[in-house]
N, C-alpha and C positions, 0 to 999 in steps of 0.2 A: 472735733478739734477746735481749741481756742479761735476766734475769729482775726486775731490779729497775729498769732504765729500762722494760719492759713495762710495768710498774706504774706509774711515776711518768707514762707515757704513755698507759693506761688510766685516771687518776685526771685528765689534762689535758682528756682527753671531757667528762668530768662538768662540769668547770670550763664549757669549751665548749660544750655545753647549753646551758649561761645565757648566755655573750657572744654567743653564736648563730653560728659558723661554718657557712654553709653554707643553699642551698639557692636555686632561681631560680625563675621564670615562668613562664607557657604560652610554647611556642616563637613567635618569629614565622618568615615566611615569606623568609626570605634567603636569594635565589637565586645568591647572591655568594659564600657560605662553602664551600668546599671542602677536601677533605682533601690535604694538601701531595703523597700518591702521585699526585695527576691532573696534579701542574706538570708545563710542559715542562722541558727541562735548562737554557735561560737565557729571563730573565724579563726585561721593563725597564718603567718607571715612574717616573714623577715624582719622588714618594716614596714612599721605604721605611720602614715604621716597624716596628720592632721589639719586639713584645709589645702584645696584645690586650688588655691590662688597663686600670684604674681611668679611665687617661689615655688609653691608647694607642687606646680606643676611639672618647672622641667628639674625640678628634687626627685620625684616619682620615674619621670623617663629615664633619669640618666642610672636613675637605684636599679630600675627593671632591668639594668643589661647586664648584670652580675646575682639577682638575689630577688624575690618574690615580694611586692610591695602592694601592699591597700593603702587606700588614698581615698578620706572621707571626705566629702565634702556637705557642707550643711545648704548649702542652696542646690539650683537646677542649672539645668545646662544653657551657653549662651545660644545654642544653636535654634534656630527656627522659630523665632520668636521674633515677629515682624520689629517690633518697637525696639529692639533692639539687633537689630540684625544690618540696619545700613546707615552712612552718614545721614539722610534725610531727615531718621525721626528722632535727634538726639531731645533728650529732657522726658519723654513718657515714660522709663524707669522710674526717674528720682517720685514721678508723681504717683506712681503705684505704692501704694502703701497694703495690699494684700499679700496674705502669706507665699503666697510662690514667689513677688516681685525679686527681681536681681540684687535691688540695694533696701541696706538699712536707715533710716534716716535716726538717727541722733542729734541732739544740743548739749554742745559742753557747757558745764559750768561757767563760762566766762559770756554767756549767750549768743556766741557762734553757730550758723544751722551747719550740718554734715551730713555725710554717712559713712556710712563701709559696706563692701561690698559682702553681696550673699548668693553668690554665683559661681560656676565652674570657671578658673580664668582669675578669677579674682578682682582686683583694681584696675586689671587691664582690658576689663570690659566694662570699665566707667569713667574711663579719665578720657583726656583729650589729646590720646594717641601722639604724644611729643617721644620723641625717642631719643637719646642721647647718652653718653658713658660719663663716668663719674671723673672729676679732674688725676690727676697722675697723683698729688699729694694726699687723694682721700685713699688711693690704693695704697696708696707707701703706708699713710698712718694706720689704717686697720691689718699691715703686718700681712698683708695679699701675695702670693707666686703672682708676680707679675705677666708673667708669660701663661701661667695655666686662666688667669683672668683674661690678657686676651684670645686667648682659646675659646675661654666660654662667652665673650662676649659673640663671636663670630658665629659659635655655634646658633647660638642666641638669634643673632641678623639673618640667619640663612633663612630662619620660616616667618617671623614676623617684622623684619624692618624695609621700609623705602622710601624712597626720596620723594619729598612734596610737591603739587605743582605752583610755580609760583605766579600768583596771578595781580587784579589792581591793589589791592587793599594793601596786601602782605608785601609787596614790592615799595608802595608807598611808605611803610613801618620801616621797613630795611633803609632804605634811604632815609628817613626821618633821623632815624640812630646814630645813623652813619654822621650826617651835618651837624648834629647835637655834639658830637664828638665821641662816642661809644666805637672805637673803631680798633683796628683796622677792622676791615672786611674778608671774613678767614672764609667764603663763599659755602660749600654746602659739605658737612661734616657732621658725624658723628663725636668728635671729639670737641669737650670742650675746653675753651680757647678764652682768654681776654679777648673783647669786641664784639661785633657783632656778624650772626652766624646763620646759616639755613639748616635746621637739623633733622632729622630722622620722622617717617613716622610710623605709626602701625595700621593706618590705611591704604589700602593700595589705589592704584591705578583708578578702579570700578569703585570707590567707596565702601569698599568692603572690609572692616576691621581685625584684624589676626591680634586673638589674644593669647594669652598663656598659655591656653590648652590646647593650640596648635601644635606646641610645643611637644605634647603629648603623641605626635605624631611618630617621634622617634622615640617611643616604650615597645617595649617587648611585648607582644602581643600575651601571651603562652606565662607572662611571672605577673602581670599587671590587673588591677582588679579598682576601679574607680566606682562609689556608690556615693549618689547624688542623695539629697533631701533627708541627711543622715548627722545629725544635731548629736555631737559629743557631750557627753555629760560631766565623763571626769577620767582622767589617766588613773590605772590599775597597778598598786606597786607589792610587791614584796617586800616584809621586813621580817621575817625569819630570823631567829636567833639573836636578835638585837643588832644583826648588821645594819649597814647602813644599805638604804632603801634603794631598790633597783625597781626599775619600769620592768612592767611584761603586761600591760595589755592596754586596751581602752576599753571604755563602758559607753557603747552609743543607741541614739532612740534611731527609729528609723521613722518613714514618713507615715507611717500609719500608727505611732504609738509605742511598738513593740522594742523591747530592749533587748541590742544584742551584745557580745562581747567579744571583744577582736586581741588573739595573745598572739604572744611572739613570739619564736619559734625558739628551739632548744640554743641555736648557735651562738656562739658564744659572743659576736657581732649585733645581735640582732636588737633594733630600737624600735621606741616610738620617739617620732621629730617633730614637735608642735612646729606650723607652718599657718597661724590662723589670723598672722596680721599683728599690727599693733595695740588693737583692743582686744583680739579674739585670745593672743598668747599668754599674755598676762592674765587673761581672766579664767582662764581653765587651767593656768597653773593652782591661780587660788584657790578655785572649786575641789582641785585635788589633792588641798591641802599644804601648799607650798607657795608662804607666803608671810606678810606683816600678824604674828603670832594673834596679837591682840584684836586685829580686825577680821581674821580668819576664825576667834573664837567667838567675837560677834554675832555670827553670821551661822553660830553653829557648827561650822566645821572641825574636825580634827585635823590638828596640826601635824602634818606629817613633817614638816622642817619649819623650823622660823624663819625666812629670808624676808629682810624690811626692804631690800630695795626691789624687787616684783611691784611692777604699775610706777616705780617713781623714772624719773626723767624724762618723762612723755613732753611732748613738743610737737606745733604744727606751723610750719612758715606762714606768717599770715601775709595776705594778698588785700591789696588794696586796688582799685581802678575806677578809671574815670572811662563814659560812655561818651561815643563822637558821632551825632547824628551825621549822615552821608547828606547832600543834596544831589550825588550822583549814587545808582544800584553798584553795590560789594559783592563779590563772592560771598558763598557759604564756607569758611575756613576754619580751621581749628588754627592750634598752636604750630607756627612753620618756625617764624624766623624769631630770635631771640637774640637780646643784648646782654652780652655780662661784662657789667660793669667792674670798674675796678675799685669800688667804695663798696661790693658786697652784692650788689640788690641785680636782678634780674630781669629785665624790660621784655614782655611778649604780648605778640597780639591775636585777635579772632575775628571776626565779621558776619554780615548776614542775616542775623534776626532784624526785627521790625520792632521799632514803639511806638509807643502812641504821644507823641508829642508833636504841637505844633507851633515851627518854627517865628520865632519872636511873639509868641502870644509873654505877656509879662510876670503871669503865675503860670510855673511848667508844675503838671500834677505830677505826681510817684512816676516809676520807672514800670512799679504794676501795672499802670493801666494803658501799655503797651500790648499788655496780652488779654483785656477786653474793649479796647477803643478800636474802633475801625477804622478811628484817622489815623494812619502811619506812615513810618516812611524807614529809608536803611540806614543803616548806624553797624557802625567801629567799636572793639573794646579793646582798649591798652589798659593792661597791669603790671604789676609790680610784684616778685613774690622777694623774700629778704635772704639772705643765706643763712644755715645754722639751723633754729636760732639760737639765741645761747640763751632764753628765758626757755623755762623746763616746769612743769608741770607734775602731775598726778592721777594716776587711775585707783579709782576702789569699786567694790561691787555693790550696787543696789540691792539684790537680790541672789540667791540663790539658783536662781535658774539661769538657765544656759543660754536661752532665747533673749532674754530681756539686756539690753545694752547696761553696761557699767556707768558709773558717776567720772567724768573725765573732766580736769581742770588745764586749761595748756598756759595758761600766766601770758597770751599776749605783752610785747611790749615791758615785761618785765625787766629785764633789762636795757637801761637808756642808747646803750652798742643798738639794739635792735630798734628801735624808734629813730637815731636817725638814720638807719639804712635805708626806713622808709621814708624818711622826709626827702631824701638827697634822691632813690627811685620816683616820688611822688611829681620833684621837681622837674627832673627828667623825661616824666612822660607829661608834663604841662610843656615843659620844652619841644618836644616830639609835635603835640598837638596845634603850636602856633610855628611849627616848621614851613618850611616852603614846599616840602613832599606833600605835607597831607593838606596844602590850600586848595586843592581844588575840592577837596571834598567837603570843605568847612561851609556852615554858615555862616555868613558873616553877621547876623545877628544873636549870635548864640557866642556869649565870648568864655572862655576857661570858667572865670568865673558862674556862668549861669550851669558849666557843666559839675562842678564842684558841686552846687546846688542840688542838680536832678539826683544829683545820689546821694546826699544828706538827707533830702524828702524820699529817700526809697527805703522800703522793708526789707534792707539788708540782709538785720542781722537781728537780736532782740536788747541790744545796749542801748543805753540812755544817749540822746543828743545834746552837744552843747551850741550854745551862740556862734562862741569862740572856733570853729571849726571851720564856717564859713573862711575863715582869714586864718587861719593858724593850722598850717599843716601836720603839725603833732598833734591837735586836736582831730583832724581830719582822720590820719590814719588811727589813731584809738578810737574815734567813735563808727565807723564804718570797715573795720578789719572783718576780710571773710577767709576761708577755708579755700587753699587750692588742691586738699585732698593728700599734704603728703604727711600727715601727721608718723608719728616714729616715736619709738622710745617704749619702754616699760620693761623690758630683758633683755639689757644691754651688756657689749660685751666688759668682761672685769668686773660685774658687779651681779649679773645673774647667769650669766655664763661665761666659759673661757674661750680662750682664739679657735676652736675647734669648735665652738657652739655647744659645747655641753654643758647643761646645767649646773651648776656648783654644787653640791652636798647628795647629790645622787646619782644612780649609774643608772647608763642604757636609756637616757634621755638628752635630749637638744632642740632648740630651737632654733630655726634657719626662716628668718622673713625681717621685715623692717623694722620690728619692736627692739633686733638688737644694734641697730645703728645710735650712733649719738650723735650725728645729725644727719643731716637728708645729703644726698650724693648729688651735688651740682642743682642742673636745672630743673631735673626731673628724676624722681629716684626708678620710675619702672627697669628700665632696661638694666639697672645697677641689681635691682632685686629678682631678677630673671637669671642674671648670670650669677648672681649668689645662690640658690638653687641648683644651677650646672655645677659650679664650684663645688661646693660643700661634697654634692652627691658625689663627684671622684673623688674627691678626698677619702668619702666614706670608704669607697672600693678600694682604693690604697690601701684602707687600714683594715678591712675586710681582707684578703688575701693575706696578708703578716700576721691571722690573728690564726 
């Protein structure tokens, strides 16, 4: 690896420390999960769903209680794998870069480091377990049963959500916000609220992680069928007599090589449901030929439909933050308490890690070399992510292969609405940090500005630096925007699917995960994309019994 992307991917852990990537539960006992070498060579089932993540898990449990469901997932299980298994060792995923690891790492085009996840569970065994419901108005406009949403949101909170503990750090932030004026104080809730709030998480008590595929716990043993390390290649369609093209199977590799093929059953109900993410949906639509005519024929593909909008509207909230050396010891915390403002932007915070800086020397080195200097000491991180946003991007595919990540553009900042949400967040969490809550943990040598600094000299991101940044908070948040993981967009609905998530110009296909959102659900999309999942999948059963 390049020696200065190492770095700027080395200095991305640190970050991820505090967002919390990473980490799951005590196993349970699923006698259903198997590793894709034990399929036989053709599979058949109701339905097919396609990726084990956020959605695609309680999609599977809630399909099993009516109808026989496989559920491929291309990565491995999050269970018993130390390094991901408790709050203690968050960040040694993201730095696995071998083939079993849970995440993938990517750079978009705009020179953002990422990933996406490649694990059973999905995104909810690499984020920073923040739990939260989507505001009332994003239910109203995607045209949701309000009532059957909160059903499934509940269902949802029964196995993986609970309340944080709050301790110096996090208590510090909440009052911080609070004096800033980010208020009222709507105290500890799942719902989000204007002001500032204590919300959900998916760590319990023991620091133990419940992701998605706990969720799996309510499938049906006897119709359920989960195969791990089983890389899809491309949906299987029917076009017989010139009708128009209906799904009936998948074509997947399994982990040893071998290709097998998964159909679907005679009933007249019966689908496959891409569920593979924001990157994963879009790009195995293309692979199966459904897609931008001309860049699908690029690429070699046969065109099974032309649809130009597949891969476009892609969007990633970018996040920006400033790091607060402690002169007193912080908890180890993830994301608890959060401000939502009423200009748009989103104030939360993390604690705990170590760097290596020392306090009033007059050159502070990078933020990297916190993680080989053995001088250190505890530090705060306050960020900012924007809501929306309404700059929108592009996905296309590198490659033909299924494994290799696509070419992703997200237009940061493209729109001036979303630059200043972050100027007006950025100020706010400089507000925050010369508050009278977080004085006792300040340096009093170390003033906003020199914090400003430590993160202009850090290996953020891979964008170019300007002077102007130092002092120019628009420069600031362009030159140093990073990823808080909730990227979206590429099979949105109205334009690559309808209100039911089906595919447009063909049958017995849909897509249920975050690619079809058009923007991100409040603070945090997981728990919005968990109960999309429960949703959809009654829906399905609804329409399964009338058919």
């Amino acid at each position: 690896m390049d020696p200065i992307l190492w770095k700027r991917r080395l200095f991305s852990l640190c970050v991820v420390f505090f967002i919390g990537i990473c980490s799951s539960d005590r196993a349970p006992d699923y006698t259903f999960v198997h590793d894709s070498a034990s399929a036989p060579a053709d599979l058949y089932y109701d339905y097919i769903i396609i990726g084990g993540g956020t959605a695609g898990c309680p999609l599977a449990a809630t399909l099993s209680q009516g109808a026989s469901v496989l559920l491929l997932e291309r990565g491995g299980s999050p269970y018993g794998n130390r390094n991901i298994e408790n709050i203690a060792n968050f960040g040694a995923p993201l730095a696995d870069n071998s083939p079993g690891s849970p995440s993938q790492s990517f750079v978009s085009e705009d020179g953002v480091l990422n990933n996406r996840a490649k694990v059973l569970g999905g995104g909810s065994a690499l984020n920073a377990g923040f739990y939260t419901r989507a505001p009332p108005d994003y239910v109203r406009d995607a045209g949701w049963d309000a009532r059957l949403v909160e059903d499934s949101y509940r269902w949802v909170e029964r196995k993986v959500a609970f309340k944080p503990p709050m301790q110096q750090w996090q208590s510090a932030v909440r009052d911080g916000l609070l004096e800033v004026g980010v208020s009222p104080y709507n105290g500890f809730t799942y719902d989000h609220m204007y002001g500032t709030k204590v919300g959900g998480t998916i760590f319990d008590e023991d620091g133990h992680r419940h992701t998605a595929a706990n969720l799996l716990e309510y499938a049906q043993t006897g119709r359920t069928n989960v195969l791990l390390h089983a890389t899809v290649h491309k949906i299987v369609f029917s076009t017989a007599g010139g009708k128009r093209p209906k799904a009936n199977g998948v074509l997947f590799e399994d982990s040893v090589g071998k290709m097998h093929t998964a159909y679907l059953t005679k009933h007249p109900a019966s689908e496959v449901i891409l569920s593979a993410g924001a990157i994963g949906s879009p790009q195995i639509l293309m692979l199966s030929g459904i897609g931008p005519k001309n860049h699908l024929s690029a690429h070699g593909i046969k065109v099974l439909l032309d649809q130009p909008m597949v891969g476009q509207g892609m969007a990633d909230n970018p996040m920006n933050a400033l790091v607060v050396p402690s002169r007193k010891p912080v908890e180890v915390s993830l994301i608890q308490v959060v401000g939502i403002t009423r200009f748009d932007s989103y104030i939360e915070a993390a604690s705990g890690v170590t760097f290596g800086f020392r306090p009033g020397a007059s050159a502070l080195p990078p933020l990297l070399s916190g993680l080989i200097n053995a001088t250190s000491f505890n530090a705060g991180i306050i960020v900012e992510k924007i809501m929306g946003p309404l700059s929108k991007g592009s996905l296309e595919l590198r490659t033909t292969d299924p494994r290799d990540n696509p070419s992703v553009t997200f237009n940061y900042f493209k729109e001036p609405e979303d630059l200043r949400r972050c100027v007006q967040g950025m100020q706010t969490i400089i507000d925050i940090v010369n508050s009278e809550a977080l004085s006792s943990f300040r340096y009093e040598q170390l003033p906003v500005e020199a914090l400003i600094n430590m993160v202009l000299n850090s290996p953020v991101n891979l964008r170019p630096r300007h002077l102007s940044a130092a002092f120019s908070l628009e420069q600031f948040c362009i030159d140093t925007v990073m990823t808080i993981w909730h990227y979206h967009g590429g099979c949105q609905v109205g334009k690559v699917v309808d209100h039911d998530y089906r595919v447009l110009g063909v049958d017995n296909l849909r897509v249920v995960d975050g690619s079809t959102f058009n923007y991100s659900p409040g603070t945090n999309p997981q728990a919005t994309v968990m109960m999309l999942g429960r949703y959809v999948g009654q829906k399905i059963l609804q329409q399964r019994k009338s058919s």
